[in-house]
C-alpha atoms as one frame of an Amber mdcrd trajectory, in Angstrom:
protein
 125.024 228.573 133.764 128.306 226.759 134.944 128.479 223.100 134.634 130.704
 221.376 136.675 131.642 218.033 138.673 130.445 218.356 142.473 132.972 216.943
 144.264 131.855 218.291 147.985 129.017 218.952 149.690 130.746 222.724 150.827
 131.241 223.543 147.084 127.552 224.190 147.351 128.109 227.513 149.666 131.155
 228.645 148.176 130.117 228.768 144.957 126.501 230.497 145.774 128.629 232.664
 148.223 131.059 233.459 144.999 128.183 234.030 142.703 126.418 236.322 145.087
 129.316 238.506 145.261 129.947 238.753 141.617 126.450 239.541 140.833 126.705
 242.462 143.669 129.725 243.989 143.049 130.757 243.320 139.043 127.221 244.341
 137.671 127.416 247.868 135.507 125.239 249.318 133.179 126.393 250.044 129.739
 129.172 253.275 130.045 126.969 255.108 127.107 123.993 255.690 128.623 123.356
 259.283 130.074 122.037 259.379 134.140 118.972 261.684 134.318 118.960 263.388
 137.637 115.864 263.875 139.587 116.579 268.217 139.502 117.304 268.142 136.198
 114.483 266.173 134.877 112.270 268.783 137.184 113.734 271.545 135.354 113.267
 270.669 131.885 109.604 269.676 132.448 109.450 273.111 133.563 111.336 275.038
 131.538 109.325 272.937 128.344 105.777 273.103 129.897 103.766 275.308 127.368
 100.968 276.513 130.112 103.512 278.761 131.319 104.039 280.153 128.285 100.146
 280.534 127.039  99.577 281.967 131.184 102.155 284.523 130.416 100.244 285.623
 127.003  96.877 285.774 128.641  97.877 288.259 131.506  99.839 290.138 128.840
  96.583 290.238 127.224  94.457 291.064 130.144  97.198 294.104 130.809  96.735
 295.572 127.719  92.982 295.570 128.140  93.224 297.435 131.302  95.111 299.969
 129.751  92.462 300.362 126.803  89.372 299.801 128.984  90.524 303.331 130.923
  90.221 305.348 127.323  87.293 306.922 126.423  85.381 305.637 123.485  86.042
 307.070 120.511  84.154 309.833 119.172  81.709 310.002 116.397  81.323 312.245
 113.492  78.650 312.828 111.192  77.857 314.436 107.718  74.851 315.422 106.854
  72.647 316.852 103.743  69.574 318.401 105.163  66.295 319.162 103.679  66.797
 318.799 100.436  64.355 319.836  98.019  62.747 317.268  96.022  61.634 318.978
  93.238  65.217 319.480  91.619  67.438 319.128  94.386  68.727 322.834  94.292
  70.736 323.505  96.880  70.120 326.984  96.903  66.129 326.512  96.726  65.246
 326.214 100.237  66.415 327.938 103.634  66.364 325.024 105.251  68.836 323.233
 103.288  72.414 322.673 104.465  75.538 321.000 104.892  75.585 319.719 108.119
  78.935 318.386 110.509  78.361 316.635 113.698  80.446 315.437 116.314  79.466
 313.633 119.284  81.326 312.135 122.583  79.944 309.171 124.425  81.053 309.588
 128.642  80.278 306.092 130.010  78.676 305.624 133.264  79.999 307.019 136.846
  83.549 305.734 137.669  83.084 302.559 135.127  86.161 302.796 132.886  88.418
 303.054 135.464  86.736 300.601 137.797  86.794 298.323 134.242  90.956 299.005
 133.925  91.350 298.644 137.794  89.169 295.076 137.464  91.521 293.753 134.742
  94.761 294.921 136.513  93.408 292.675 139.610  92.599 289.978 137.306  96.348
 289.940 135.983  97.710 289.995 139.105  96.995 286.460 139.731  98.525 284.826
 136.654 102.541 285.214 138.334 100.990 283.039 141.182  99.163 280.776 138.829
 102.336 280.327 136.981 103.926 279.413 140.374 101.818 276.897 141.975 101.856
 275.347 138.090 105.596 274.281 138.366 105.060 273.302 141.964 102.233 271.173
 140.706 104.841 270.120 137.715 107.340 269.102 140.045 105.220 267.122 142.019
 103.864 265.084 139.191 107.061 264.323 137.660 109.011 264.511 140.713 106.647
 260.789 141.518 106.855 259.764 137.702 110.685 260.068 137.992 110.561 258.318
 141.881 108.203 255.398 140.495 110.353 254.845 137.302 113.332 254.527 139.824
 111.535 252.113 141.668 111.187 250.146 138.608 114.123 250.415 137.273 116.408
 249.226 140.678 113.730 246.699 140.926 114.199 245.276 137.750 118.358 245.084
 139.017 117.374 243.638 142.489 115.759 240.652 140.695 118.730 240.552 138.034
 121.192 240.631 140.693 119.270 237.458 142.742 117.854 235.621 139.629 121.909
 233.990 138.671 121.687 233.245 142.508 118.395 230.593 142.039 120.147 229.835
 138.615 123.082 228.768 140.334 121.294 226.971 143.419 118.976 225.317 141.240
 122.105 224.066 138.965 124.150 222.785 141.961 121.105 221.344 143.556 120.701
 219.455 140.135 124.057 218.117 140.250 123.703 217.075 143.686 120.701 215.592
 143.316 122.287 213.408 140.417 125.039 212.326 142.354 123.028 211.670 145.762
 125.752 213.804 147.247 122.643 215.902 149.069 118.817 215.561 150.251 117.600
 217.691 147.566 114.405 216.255 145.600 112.983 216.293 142.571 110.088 217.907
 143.829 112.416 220.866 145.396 114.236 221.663 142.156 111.204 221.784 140.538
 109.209 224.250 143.036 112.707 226.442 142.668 112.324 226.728 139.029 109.110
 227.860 138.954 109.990 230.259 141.247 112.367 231.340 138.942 109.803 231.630
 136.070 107.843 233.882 138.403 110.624 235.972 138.197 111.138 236.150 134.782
 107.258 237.040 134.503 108.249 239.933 137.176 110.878 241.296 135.133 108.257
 241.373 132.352 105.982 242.917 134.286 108.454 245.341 135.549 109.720 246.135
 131.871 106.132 246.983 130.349 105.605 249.670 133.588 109.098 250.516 132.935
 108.068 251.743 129.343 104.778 253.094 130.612 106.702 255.450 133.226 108.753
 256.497 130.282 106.311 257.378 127.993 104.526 259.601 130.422 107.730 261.435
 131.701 108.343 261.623 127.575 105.573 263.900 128.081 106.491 266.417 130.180
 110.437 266.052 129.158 109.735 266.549 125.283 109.977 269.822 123.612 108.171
 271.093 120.897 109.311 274.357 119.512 107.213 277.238 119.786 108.753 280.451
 117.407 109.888 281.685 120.642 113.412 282.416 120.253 113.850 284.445 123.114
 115.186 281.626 125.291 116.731 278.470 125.041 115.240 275.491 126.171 116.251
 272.296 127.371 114.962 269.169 125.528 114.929 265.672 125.512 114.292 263.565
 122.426 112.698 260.894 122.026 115.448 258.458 121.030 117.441 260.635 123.373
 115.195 259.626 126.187 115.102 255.767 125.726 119.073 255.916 125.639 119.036
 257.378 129.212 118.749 255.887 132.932 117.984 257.174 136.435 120.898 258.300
 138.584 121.629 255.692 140.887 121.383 257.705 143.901 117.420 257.796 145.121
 117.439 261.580 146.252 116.256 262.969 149.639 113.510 265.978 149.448 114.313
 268.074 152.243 110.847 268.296 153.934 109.929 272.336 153.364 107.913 272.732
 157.064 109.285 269.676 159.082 108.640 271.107 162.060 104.943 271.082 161.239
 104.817 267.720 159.760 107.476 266.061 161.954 105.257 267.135 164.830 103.527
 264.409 166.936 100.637 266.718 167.880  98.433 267.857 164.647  98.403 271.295
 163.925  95.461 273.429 164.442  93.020 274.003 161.296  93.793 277.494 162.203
  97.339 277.199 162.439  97.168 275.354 158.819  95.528 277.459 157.439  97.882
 280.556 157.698 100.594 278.617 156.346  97.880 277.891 153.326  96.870 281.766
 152.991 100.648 281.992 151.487 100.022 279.336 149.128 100.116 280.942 145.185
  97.123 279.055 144.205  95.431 280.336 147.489  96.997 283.700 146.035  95.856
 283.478 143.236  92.214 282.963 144.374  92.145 286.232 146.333  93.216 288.386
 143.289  90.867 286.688 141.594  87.891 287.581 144.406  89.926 290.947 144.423
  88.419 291.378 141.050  85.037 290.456 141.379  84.840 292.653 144.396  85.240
 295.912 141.800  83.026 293.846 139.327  80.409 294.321 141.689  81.328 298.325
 142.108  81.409 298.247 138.344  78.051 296.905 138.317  76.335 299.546 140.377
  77.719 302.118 138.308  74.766 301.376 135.749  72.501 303.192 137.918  73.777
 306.445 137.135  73.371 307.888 133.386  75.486 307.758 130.221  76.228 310.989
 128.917  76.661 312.108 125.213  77.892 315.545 124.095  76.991 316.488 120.759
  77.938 319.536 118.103  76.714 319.969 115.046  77.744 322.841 112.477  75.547
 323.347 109.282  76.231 325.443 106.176  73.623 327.485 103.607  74.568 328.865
 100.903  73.157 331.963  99.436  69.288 331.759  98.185  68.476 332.654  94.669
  68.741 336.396  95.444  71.986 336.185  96.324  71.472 336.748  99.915  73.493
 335.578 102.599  72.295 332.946 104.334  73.974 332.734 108.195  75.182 328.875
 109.086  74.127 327.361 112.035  75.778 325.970 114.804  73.853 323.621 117.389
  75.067 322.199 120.538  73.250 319.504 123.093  74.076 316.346 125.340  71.672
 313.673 125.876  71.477 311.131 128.374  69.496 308.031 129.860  67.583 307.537
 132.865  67.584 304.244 134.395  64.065 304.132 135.710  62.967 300.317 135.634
  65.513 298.862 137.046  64.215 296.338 139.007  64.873 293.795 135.718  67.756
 295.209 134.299  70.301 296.956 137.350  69.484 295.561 140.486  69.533 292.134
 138.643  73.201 292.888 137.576  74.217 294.088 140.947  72.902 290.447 142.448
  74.534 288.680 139.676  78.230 290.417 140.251  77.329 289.677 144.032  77.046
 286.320 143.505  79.579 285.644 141.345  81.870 287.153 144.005  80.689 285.247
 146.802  81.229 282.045 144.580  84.938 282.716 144.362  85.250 282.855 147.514
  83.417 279.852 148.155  86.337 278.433 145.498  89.093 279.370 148.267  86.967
 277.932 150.971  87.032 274.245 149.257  90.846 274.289 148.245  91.518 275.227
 151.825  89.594 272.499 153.228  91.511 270.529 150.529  94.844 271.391 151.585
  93.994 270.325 155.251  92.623 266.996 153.866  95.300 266.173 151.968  98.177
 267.655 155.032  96.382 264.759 157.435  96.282 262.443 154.865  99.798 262.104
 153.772 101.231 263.173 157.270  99.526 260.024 158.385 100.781 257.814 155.953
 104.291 259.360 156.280 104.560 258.777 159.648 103.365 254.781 159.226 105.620
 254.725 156.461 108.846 255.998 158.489 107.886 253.159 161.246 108.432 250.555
 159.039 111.094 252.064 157.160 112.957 251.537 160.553 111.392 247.952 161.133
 112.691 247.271 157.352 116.369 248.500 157.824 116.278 247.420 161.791 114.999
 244.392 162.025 112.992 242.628 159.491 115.847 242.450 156.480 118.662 241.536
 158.515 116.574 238.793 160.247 115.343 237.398 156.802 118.860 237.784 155.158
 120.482 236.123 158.665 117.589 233.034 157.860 118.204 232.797 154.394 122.302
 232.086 155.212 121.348 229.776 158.449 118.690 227.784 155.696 121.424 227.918
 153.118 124.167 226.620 155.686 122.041 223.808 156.825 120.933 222.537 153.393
 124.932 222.012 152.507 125.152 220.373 155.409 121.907 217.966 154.629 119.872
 219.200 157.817 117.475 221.702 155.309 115.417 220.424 152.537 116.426 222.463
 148.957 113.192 224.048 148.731 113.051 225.888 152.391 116.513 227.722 151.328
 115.032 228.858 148.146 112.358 230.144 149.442 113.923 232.127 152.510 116.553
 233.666 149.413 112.675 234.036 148.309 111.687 236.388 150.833 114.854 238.271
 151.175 114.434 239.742 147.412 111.122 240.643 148.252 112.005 242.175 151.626
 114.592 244.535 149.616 111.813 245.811 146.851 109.215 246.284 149.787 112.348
 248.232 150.987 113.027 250.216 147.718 109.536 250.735 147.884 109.267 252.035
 151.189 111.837 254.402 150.727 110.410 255.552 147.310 106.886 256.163 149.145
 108.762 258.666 151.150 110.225 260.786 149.004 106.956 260.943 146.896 104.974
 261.730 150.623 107.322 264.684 150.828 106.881 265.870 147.441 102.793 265.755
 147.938 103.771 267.675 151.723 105.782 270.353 149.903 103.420 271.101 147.322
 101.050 272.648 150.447 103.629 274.853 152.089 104.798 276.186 148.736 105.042
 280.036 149.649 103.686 282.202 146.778 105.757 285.521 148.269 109.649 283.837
 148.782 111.699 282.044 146.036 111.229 278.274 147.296 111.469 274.660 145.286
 109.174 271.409 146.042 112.275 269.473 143.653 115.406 270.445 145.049 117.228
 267.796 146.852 119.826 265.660 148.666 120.685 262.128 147.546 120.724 258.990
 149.578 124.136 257.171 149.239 124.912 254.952 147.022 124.493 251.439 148.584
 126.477 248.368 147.507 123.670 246.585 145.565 122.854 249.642 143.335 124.841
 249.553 140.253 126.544 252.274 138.818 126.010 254.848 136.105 128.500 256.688
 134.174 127.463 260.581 132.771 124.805 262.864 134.442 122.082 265.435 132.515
């Protein structure tokens, strides 16, 4: 704060006029912190999320089961003493006593092991699509923790750049009011400083939802190593992380099906919904039904019989003549009947049934989802890009135009003190409902982009253009 002698009543908009300038155009952050870039905070969240790494072990799993459930089970061998005599246990005592081998071979029901391996396969067919609507899911939740930490953060600097402003206006209005030189009152410089302690509160405010944002991007940004040494992965301490700032630049996420949600006449359920069949969670659902379809095959296959082959070699040795005894060889199969199987079959033939139609109930609700959540944020969107335009348009340059005419005629004594403050008021929070505004959006497309992911095609919810740098933003040095 400046003390000085006021020794005209125009000192009073020159020096706020000088002030407001410095505070616009000399601010800078510190040159040693590191920007984080909206991408690149994407990509590590991605690259460090350990789901994809556990989904990517279960379908290896699941594959190797396929391949084992299409093997026969292994066989099973038995050795036998027969008929011994009890009397002395003489081998040679009885005819009937012998050494006997067996072997026998289990062949499971029908087509079942290779309905089994072709029921697995189906079921790992999925997981590449579950993997990809996971980082589109990813990117949307950090793509709006990263967007509402921006807000925050240039926030914070559009009440750091204004609060020297009511510093300065409430220290000039002092003076003047102490040397009668203007028609501020008491009561005026008063109502401006508590104004000004509202803003400090703000700020405070601001700061402990600063530190909330960071924590939970900390979250997704922080990586914790795994024994994997196949690839290298990005990370982000967390000392590293509270060192860093947002690029300045709020970035612009090219809409992925504008033409859809630009449109002023909604979309057909029908229409939606193709674009939603491509969807890899939708995907993802249909190889999963895929699978229950051959459970249900697999399930029938339990009304026809399990086989078993059997062989069986036994060896006598010579009586106590010294005859030759012949060995004997015996060969059979064996197999069940499934009779009663009104409690047993049929009831696992409805149950597989079932289960199949309730997966497909599952892609019913997330498409009914999808189109609940398309109306919902195309509505807001386009409400939101109406009065983005009424913001930059017409309702900011009339507030900042009022705030100058207030300003203008308090120096010249035809404006009490307090109406000027309070018009320099309304254009700070005219500029966050801006920030906001224009933060909304981005987030709008990111929650638009996550329905017309396509799980066939390489495509990104994250990737994106930057708006350009305005002159109240204030520069960072160094980019991740």
């Amino acid at each position: 704060m400046f003390f000085f002698q006021i020794k005209s009543k125009k000192c009073v908009l020159l020096l706020v006029t000088l002030f407001f300038s410095f505070y616009v155009n000399g601010s800078s952050l510190p040159t040693n912190q590191i920007a984080m870039t909206f991408d690149n905070t994407i990509r590590i969240a991605q690259q460090n999320d350990p789901w994809l790494s556990g989904n990517e072990h279960e379908q290896r799993s699941i594959e190797l089961k396929s391949v084992s459930a299409n093997t026969l089970p292994d066989p099973k061998v038995s050795i036998d003493f027969i008929n011994n005599p009890t009397d002395g246990f003489d081998f040679n005592q009885e005819g009937m006593t012998q050494t006997k081998v067996g072997v026998a071979q289990v062949l499971p029901r029908g087509r079942s092991l290779k309905l089994k391996s072709q029921q697995l396969q189906a079921q790992s067919q999925g997981f590449p699509f579950q993997r990809k609507d996971r980082q589109a899911k990813v990117a949307v939740t950090v793509g709006k923790l990263w967007l509402d930490l921006y807000r925050v953060q240039n926030t914070i600097k559009l009440i750091e750049k204004h609060e020297p402003l009511f510093e300065q206006l409430i220290s000039v209005s002092e003076k003047s009011y102490g040397s009668a030189l203007t028609n501020s009152r008491q009561q005026d410089i008063v109502g401006a400083q508590i104004e000004l302690t509202r803003l400090e509160d703000r700020l405070d405010q601001l700061v402990q939802h600063k530190q909330g944002y960071e924590g939970q991007l900390l979250q997704w940004l922080a990586y914790l190593p795994t024994g994997d040494s196949e690839t290298e992965n990005l990370s982000v301490s967390s000392n590293q992380f509270h060192n860093m700032t947002l690029s300045e630049n709020l970035p612009l996420v090219p809409l992925l099906n504008c033409a859809v949600v630009n449109d002023n006449d909604w979309a057909e359920p029908e229409k939606l919904i193709r674009h939603f069949e491509r969807h890899p969670g939708v995907i993802a659902i249909d190889k999963k039904v895929n699978a229950t379809v051959l459970g249900v095959e697999l399930a029938r296959q339990k009304y026809k019989p399990e086989w078993e082959l059997k062989a069986s070699y036994g060896h006598r040795r010579d009586d106590l003549l010294g005859r030759n005894r012949a060995d004997l060889l015996s060969v059979g199969v064996s197999f069940d009947l499934p009779l009663f199987t009104e409690n047993k079959q049929d009831k696992d033939v409805q149950s597989a049934i079932a289960y199949s139609e309730s997966i497909k109930v599952e892609k019913y609700l997330i498409m009914r989802e999808f189109l609940g959540s398309f109306s919902s944020a195309k509505g807001r969107l386009q409400r939101l890009k109406r009065r983005k335009l009424r913001y930059e348009n017409q309702l900011l340059p009339q507030l900042r135009e009022h705030a100058q005419t207030l300003l203008t005629a308090y120096t010249n004594e035809s404006s009490s003190f307090s109406e000027a403050v309070k018009a320099h008021i309304a254009v700070l929070h005219a500029e966050i409902d801006q920030l906001t505004i224009q933060v909304e959006e981005q987030k709008l497309h990111l929650e638009l982009n996550y329905l017309f992911v396509d799980g066939y095609t390489p495509s990104s919810v994250y990737l994106s253009d930057t708006i350009s740098k305005k002159p109240n933003q204030v520069s960072t040095s160094g980019e991740l």
